[in-house]
C-alpha positions in Angstrom: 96.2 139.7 140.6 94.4 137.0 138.1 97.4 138.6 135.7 100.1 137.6 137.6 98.4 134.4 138.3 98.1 133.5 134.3 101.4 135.2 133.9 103.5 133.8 136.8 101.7 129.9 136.1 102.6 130.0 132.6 106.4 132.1 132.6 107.5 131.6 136.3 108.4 133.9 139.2 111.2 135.2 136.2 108.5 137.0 134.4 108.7 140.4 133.7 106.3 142.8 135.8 105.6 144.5 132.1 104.2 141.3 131.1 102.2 141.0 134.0 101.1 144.7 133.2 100.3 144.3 129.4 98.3 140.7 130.9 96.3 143.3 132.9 95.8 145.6 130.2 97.6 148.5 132.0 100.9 150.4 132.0 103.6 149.1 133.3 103.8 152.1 135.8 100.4 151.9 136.9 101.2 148.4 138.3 103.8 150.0 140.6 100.9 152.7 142.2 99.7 149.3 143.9 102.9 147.7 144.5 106.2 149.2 145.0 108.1 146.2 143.8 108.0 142.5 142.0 108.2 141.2 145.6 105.4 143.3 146.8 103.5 142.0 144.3 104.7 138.2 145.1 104.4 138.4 148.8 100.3 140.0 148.4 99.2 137.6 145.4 101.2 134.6 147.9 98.8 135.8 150.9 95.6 136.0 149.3 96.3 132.4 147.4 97.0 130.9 150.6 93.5 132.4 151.9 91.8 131.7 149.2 93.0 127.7 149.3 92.5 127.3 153.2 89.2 129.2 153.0 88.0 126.7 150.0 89.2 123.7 152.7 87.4 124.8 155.6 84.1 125.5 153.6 81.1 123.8 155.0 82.6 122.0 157.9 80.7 119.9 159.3 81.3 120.8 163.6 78.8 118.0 164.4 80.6 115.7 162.9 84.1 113.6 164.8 87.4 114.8 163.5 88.0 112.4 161.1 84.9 112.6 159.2 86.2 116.9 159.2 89.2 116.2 158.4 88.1 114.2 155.4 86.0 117.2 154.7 89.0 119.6 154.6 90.7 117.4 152.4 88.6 117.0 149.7 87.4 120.6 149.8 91.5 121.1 149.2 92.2 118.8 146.2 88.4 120.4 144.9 90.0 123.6 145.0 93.9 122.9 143.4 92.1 120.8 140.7 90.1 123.1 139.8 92.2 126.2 140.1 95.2 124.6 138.0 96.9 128.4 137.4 96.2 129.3 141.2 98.1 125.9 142.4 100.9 126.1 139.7 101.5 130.0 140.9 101.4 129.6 144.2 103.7 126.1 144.2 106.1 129.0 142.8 105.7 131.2 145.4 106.3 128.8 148.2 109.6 127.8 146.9 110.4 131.9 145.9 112.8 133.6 148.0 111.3 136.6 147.7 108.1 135.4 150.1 109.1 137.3 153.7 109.0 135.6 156.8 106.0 137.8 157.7 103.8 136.7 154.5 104.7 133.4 155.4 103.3 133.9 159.1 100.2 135.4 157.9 99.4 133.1 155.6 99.7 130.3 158.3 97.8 132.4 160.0 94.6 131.9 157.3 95.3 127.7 157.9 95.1 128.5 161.6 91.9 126.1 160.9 93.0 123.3 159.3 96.1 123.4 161.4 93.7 123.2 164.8 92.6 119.7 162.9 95.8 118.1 162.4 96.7 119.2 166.0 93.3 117.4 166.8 93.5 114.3 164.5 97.1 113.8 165.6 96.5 114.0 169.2 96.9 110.0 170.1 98.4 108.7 166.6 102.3 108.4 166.0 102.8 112.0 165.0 101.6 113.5 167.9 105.3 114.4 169.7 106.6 115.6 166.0 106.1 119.4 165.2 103.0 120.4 163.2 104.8 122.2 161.0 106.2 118.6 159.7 102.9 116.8 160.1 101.8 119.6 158.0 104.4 119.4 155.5 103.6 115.4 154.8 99.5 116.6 154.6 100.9 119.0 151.8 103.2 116.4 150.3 100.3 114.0 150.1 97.4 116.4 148.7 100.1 117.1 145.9 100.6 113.9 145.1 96.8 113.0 145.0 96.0 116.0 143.0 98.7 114.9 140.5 97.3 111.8 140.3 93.8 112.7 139.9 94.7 115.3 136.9 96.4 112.9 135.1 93.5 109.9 135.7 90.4 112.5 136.3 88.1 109.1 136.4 89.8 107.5 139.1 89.6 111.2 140.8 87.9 110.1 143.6 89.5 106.8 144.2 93.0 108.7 144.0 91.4 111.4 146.6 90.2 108.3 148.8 93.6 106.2 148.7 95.4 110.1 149.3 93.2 110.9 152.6 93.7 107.1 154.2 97.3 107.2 154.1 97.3 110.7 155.7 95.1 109.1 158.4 96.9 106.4 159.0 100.4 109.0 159.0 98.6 111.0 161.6 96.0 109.5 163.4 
């Protein structure tokens, strides 16, 4: 998997599965013992990405704390995790755009941000969004943490004045 992730960030979802093999320093046929295709491979490395991203933005939540304090939390454990993780965030910005992902990957890894979808169902419970689907209220978090983490790449010493500026407009969308 950390092959396809160096291979797939750097070449695209175009890259050749004996690239990805040579990357993991093993034959080309071996790869297919573990996956019987290129969108096996996708729809497993697009799973354990998305679990790996919403478990890094649910780390250490505070309960005790009120929902927007939490949801502050979330959203800095997030941009944490895609800034540091450049490759993981590149490959998996492939995947969700890929074709190839099924309709069931996609569900369980929705099913991993059960979490920080239970906040934003929360935060937007008596804000301006709160009659809208999730699934859009979810789409303009995303949209936002990728703009913020763009920002904070390019200008790392404004970092957390980009992260700050990125969370209060989301509040203000939502809450």
């Amino acid at each position: 998997m950390s092959a396809a992730i160096r291979v797939i960030a750097s070449e695209g979802l175009g890259a050749a599965t004996a690239t990805i093999a040579k990357e993991a320093e093993v034959s080309n046929g071996s790869l297919f013992t573990y996956f019987d295709t290129k969108a096996d491979l996708f729809n497993q490395l697009y799973i354990e990405l998305k679990t790996e991203m919403a478990s890094a933005a649910l780390d250490g939540l505070p309960t005790e704390c009120d929902i927007r304090e939490q949801l502050l939390r979330t959203w800095t454990n997030w941009l944490r995790w895609a800034t540091s993780c450049p490759e993981k965030r590149r490959t998996l910005a492939h995947l969700d755009v890929s074709d190839e992902i099924t309709s069931e990957s996609h569900q369980t890894a929705s099913r991993t941000g059960a979490g920080i979808a239970m906040l934003l169902e929360r935060s937007r419970a008596n804000g301006p969004m709160r009659d809208v689907p999730l699934g859009f209220v979810a789409a303009l978090m995303g949209a936002l943490a990728e703009a913020t983490i763009d920002f904070i790449i390019r200008d790392p010493a404004n970092a957390d004045k980009h992260g700050k500026a990125g969370f209060e407009a989301l509040w203000r969308i939502v809450a």
